[in-house]
Each structure stands twice: as C-alpha cells, then as structure tokens.
C-alpha positions in Angstrom: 19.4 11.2 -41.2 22.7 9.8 -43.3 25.6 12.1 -42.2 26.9 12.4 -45.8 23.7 13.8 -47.0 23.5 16.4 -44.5 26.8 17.5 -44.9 26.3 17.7 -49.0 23.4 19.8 -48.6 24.4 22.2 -45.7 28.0 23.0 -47.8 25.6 23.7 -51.1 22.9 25.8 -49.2 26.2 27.5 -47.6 28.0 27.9 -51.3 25.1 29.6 -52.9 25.1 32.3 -50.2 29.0 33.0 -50.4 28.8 32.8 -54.7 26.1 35.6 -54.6 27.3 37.3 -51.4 31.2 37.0 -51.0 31.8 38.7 -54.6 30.2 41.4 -54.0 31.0 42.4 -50.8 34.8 42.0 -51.7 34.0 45.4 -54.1 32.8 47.0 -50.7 35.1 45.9 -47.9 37.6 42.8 -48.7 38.2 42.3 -45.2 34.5 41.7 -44.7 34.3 39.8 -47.6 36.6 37.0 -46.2 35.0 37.0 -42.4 32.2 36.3 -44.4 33.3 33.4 -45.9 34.4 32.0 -42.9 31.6 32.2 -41.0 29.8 30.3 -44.3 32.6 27.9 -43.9 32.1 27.7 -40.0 28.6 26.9 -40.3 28.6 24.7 -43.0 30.4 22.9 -40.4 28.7 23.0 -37.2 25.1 23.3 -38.4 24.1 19.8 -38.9 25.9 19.4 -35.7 21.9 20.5 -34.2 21.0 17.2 -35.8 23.3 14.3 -34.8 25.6 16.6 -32.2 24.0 14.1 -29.6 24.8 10.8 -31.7 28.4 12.2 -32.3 29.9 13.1 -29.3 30.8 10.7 -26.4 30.2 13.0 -23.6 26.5 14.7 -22.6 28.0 18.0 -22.3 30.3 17.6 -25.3 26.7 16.7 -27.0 24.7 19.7 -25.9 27.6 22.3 -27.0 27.9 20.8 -30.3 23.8 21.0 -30.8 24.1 25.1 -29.1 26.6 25.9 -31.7 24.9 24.0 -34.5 21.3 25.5 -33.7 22.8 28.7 -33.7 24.6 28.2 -36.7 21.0 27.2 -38.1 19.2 30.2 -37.1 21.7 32.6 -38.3 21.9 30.8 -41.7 18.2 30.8 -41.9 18.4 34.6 -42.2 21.4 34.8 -44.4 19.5 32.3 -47.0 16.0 34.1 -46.8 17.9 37.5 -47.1 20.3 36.2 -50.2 17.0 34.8 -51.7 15.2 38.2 -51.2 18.2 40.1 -52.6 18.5 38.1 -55.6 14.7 38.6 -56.5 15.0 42.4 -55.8 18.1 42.6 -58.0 16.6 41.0 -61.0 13.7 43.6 -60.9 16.4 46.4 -61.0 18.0 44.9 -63.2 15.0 44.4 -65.4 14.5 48.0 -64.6 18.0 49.2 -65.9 17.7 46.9 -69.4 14.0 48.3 -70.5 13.7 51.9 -68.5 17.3 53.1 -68.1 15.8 56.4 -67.3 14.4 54.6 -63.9 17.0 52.4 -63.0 20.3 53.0 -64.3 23.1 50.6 -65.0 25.6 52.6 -62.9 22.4 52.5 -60.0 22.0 48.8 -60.5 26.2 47.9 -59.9 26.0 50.0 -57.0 23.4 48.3 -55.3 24.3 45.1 -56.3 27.4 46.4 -54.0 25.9 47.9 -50.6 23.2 45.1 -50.7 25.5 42.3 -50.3 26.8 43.9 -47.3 23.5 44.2 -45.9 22.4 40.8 -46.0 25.5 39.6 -43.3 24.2 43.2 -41.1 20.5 42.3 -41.7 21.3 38.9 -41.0 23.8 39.5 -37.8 21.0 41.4 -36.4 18.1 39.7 -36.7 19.7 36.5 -35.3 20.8 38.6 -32.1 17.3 40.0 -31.6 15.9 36.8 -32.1 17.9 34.9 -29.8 17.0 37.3 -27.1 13.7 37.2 -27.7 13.9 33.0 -27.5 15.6 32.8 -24.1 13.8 35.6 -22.1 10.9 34.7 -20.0 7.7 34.6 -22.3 5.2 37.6 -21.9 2.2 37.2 -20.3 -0.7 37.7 -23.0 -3.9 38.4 -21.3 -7.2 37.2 -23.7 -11.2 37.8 -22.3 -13.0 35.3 -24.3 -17.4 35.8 -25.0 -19.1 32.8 -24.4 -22.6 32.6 -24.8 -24.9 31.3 -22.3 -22.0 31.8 -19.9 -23.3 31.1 -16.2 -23.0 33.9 -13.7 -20.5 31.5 -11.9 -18.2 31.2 -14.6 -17.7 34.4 -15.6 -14.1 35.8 -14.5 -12.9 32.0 -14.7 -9.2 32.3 -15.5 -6.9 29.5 -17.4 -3.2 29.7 -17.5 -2.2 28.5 -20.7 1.4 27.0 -21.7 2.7 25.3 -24.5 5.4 23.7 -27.2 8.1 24.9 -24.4 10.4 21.7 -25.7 12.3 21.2 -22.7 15.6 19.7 -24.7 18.5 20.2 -25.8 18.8 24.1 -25.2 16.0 24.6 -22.5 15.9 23.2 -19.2 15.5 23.3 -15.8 16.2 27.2 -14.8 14.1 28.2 -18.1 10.9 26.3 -16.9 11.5 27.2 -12.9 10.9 31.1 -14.7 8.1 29.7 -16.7 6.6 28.6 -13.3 7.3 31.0 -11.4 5.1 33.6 -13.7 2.2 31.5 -14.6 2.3 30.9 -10.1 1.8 35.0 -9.9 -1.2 34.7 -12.1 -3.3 32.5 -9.3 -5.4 31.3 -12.3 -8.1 29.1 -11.6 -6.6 26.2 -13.6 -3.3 25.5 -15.8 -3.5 24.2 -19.3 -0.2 22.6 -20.8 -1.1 22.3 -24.6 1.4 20.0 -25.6 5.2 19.5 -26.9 6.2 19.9 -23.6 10.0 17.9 -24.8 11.9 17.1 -26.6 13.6 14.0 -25.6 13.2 10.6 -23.0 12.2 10.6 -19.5 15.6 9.2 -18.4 17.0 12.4 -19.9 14.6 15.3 -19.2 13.2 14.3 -15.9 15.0 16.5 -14.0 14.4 19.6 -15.6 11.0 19.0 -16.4 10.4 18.2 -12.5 9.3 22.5 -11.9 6.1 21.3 -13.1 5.1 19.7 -9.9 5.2 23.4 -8.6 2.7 25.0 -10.5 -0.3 26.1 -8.7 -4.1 26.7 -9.3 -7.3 26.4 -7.8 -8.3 22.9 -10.2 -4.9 22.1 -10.7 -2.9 21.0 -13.7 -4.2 19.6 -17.0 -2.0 18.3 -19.9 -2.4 17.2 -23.4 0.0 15.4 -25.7 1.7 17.2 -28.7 3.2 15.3 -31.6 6.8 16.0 -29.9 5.5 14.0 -27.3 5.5 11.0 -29.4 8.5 11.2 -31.0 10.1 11.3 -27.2 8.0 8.2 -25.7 4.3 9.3 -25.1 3.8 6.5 -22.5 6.7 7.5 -20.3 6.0 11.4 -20.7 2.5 10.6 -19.4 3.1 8.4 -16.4 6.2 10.9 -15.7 3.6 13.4 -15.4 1.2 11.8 -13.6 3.7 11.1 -11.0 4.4 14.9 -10.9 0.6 15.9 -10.5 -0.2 16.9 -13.5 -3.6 15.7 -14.7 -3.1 13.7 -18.4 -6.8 14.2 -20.3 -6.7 11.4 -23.2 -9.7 11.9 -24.8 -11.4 12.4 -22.1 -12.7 15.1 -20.0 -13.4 15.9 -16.1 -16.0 18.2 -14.6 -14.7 21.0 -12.6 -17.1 22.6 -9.9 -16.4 26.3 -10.0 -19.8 27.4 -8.5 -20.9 26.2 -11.7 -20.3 22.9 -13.5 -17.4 23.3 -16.3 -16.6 20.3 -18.5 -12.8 20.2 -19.4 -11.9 18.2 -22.1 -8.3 16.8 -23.4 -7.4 14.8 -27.3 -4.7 13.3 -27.9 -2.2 15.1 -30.7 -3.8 15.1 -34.1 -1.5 12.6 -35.8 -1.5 10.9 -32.5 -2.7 7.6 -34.0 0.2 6.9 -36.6 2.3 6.6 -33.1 -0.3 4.4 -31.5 -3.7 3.7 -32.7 -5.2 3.4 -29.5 -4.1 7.2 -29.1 -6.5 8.6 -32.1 -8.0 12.0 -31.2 -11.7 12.2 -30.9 -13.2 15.4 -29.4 -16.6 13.4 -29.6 -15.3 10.7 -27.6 -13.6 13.3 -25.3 -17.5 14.8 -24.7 -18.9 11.4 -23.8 -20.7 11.2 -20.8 -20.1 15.0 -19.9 -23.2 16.1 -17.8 -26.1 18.0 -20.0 -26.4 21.3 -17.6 -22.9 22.4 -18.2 -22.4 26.1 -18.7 -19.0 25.7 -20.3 -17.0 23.1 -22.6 -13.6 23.5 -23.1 -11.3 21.5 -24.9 -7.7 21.2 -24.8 -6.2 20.0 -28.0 -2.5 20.6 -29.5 -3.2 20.9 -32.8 -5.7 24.1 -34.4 -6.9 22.0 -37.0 -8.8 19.5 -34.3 -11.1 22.4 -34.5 -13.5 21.3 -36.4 -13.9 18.1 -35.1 -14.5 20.0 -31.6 -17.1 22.4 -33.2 -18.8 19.2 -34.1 -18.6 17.6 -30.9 -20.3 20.9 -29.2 -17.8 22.5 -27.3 -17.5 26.1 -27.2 -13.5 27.2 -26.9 -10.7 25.1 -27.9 -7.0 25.7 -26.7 -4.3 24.9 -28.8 -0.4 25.9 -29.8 1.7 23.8 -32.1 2.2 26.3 -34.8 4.5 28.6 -32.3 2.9 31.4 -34.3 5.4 30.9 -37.2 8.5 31.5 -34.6 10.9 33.6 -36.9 10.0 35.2 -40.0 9.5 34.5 -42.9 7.8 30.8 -41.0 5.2 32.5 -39.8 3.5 33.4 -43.2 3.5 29.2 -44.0 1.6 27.7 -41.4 -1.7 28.7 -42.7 -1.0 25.9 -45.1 -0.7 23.3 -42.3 -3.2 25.0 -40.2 -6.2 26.1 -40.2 -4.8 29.4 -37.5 -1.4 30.6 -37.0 -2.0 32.4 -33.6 -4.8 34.3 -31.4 -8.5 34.2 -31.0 -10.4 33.3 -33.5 -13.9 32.1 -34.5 -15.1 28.6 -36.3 -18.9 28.2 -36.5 -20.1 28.6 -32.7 -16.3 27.5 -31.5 -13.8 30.1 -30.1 -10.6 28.3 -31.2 -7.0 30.6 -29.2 -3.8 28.9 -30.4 -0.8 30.2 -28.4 2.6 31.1 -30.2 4.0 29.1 -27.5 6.2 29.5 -24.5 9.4 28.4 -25.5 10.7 27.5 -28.4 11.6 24.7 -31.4 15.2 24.0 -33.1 17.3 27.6 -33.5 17.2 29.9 -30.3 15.5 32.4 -32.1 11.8 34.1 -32.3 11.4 37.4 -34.6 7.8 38.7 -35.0 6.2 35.8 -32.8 7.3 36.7 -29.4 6.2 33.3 -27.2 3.9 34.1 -24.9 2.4 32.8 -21.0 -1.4 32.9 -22.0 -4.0 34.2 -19.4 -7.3 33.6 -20.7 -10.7 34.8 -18.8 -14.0 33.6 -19.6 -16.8 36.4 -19.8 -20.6 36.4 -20.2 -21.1 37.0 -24.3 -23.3 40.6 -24.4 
C-alpha cells in the first residue's frame, strides 16, 4: 500500500476521535485532555508503521520494533474508534431524548454526560487494550471438545486430536511463543496433531528458525498440516517443503489411513481461495476422499476455512476441523465473521457433518484478543448414543 495514503487516512481516522473526544474531556480534566491528544498524535504516527515498518527500516530489529509499536498503536486505536463511534450513537439518543421528553433526559443531564463519557472512552479504551494484550501473548488455553459420531467403531472411540491453528508465526510471535505452544499440546499425548493452517506470516528464509519447535511435537500418528490463505501470501511451496523437512505430514487434497485398531481416513484441502494463488492448489474435499477405503469407521477432514463445509458434507465425511476466523479475535470483530463464514467458533452441526472451527492459537495483526480467548484444542471422538 502507497505510504501517502496510509498516512492520510490514519491522521483522519485519528482527527475524528480527538474532534469528538479532546473537547470534551478538556471540560473534565485539561491535563488529560492534552495526553490525549498526544497519544492520537503518537499513533497517527506509528500505526501504519504495522504495515511497511519492515519496508522502512534498514535494520531487522529496527523493523520489528517499528511493526510492535505500530500494531500496538493499531489495537489501541481500534478501541478508541469503536468506543468514539459507540459514544456518538448513544449521545444522539440522549440527545434526542432531551429535545422531545425533557422530563426523561434533561439538557443539563445530556452536557453532563456528554462530559464524563469522553473520559471514558481513553479509560475503556486503555483498558481493554491491556487486557487484550495479555490475553494475546499468554499461552492459549487448552479447550477440551467430546465429539458424537455415529457408527463410531469401538476402536475409535476415546481417539484424541490435538488441534492448533492461525498461530502466524511473524512479526510479533516467534520462537519462545511456539516452544510454549509445543510444549502444552506434548502434555496432552494425543493420538495425532492437527495444524489447521496460517501457520506464518512471512518467508522461509525469515521464519525458519522459529518455526523449527514444530519438529518437536509428539503424537501417536504424528503431525498433519493444512495450508491457510496466510500461507500463500508467504510462499506455499516453500512453507510446505520447509515442513516436510521438519516432519510434519502436508495433506493436499488428499488423505491417509491411520490404523488405530480401527481404520480412520484423514483427510487435508488446500485453503479455500487456494486456487487464485495456484490453480493446481484448488480445494476439493471430494478429491481429498478418493480412493479412501469403504469400511472406514471415521472420516475426518482437515480444512482451514469453515465454509469448505459443505463441500465436505458432500463428499461424506463426518467432522471437519477448521480455524481461520480466530473467533472474531477482539470485539466488536467477532460479531462480523458470520458474514464471511458460515461459523465463527465451536462445534457445530451441517447436515450429517460435525464442523469445530478453533478461535485459534495465536493471533493476527494487533497483540490483542478480548472475548475470543485463543485456544489449544483437544478433541475426543466418542460413540454417538
């Protein structure tokens, strides 16, 4: 993206919150009033710097600090814009309040909140950014899910996956953040380990070394990964030799059969929009079922995107893993990816296919998850009553 462009918008988006903010609070606390403005001026600054702080700066580490403090800078505006937006909306009300039913909403009511709710909106703001930085950069959670299948065989029931995805080993998270990811999905001793894509975000020559913990994970069938659209903005072809090399099974459309007492076909797409990066690279659950052997109990499908569902449900298989949507990540996101997705996170049900899409283990863009904690995913399959 144009420099010049980036810069006009992110000093407008930053204007409109100091001319409905700044005023206000001055009324309240004028000393507050001009930190504020600062900080708006600050970030204005450094916020595109999450964008091109890498094409800017000369030096690596002079790159990454410059994209810290600009993703930073972009989560914390995030909440100052949403909160601005929400204040102005509940204002008008009052003030529509005040104008036609004085004797519910005063005028003298109305100045005063328009007073005490400007200073909220750098508190609410301050605040939620903190939490939500916290909640980015600990360790995930471990989220355990029992999933009905029907027809289950005796064999397969208790069969645990580990599932992780959209960590986006980059720019803010490496090496130490996916040892600790490792480390917790080791302690489950599942019986296989599912990476659902967006693993980075960024080249081989780059990310290699911190993406290298991988080659540690254990499991009785081992490792199985698919490709996520961040994949292909990174260099899909490297990403999947890379991983290859570490041990990590790639499944490109295809699937392998896992002998767990029991035969259990495990199946891997490519990313949904896959094909725009390289056509040979289309997802095709069917194509991914081809060949798979008739007296499997269990068909699973690994797929990054939720809305390959119904292809899978079409293709016969009977519990789909996903990610992708990161469960919204901060609010307010998380009440828009229904738009873009058919689910936004957890278990849910399409024709005769379970379909679990994780909120994801690490994070995208600002260091910051609020009401979509990320999450290590243990899933067990169990006999359907």
């Amino acid at each position: 993206m144009s420099i010049v462009p980036l810069y006009l918008l992110s000093f407008l988006l930053h204007a409109f919150v100091g001319w409905r903010i700044v005023p206000a609070l001055d009324t309240l606390a004028p000393d507050a009033a001009i930190a504020l403005a600062l900080l708006l001026g600050v970030s204005a600054v450094l916020m595109p710097m999450s964008l091109i702080g890498q094409r800017l700066a000369r030096g690596r580490s002079t790159a990454e600090v410059l994209t810290w403090v600009g993703l930073l800078c972009m989560g914390l505006f995030s909440s100052l814009f949403v909160l601005t937006l929400l204040r102005e909306m509940a204002l008008f009300a009052a003030w529509g309040l005040s104008s036609f039913a004085p004797e519910l909403v005063s005028v003298a009511a109305w100045e005063e909140a328009h007073a005490w709710s400007a200073a909220a909106v750098p508190v609410l703001g301050l605040a939620a950014t903190s939490i939500g930085f916290l909640n980015a950069r600990r360790t995930a959670a471990v989220v355990r899910v029992d999933v009905p299948i029907t027809g289950l065989p005796e064999a397969l029931h208790g069969f645990t996956v580990a599932q992780i995805s959209d960590i986006h080993v980059g720019p803010t998270i490496k090496r130490g953040y996916l040892q600790s990811i490792v480390r917790k999905v080791n302690a489950l001793d599942a019986d296989m380990v599912a990476i659902t894509g967006d693993l980075v975000d960024g080249k081989v020559a780059e990310l290699a070394p911190h993406v290298a913990p991988l080659s540690k994970l254990s499991s009785t069938h081992g490792t199985y990964f698919v490709t996520g659209n961040h994949e292909y903005y990174s260099g899909a072809h490297a990403w999947v030799a890379e991983l290859e090399r570490l041990g990590v099974n790639v499944l490109m459309n295809e699937h392998v059969v896992l002998q767990h007492g029991a035969p259990l076909v495990l199946a891997g797409v490519a990313d949904y929009g896959a094909h725009h990066f390289d056509p040979s690279h289309r997802s095709d659950p069917a194509a991914a079922m081809l060949g798979a052997p008739s007296d499997a109990g269990m068909h699973l499908l690994l797929a990054h995107q939720p809305r390959s569902a119904q292809a899978a449900a079409e293709a016969g298989f009977q519990l789909q893993l996903s990610g992708h949507t990161h469960g919204g990540q901060f609010w307010p996101w998380n009440h828009f990816v229904r738009f873009q997705q058919p689910f936004t996170a957890g278990l849910h049900k399409l024709q005769d296919l379970w379909v679990y899409t994780s909120r994801g283990t690490g994070y995208w863009g600002p260091p910051n998850r609020l009401g979509a904690p990320s999450e290590i995913t243990h899933l067990r399959l169990v006999k359907a009553d």
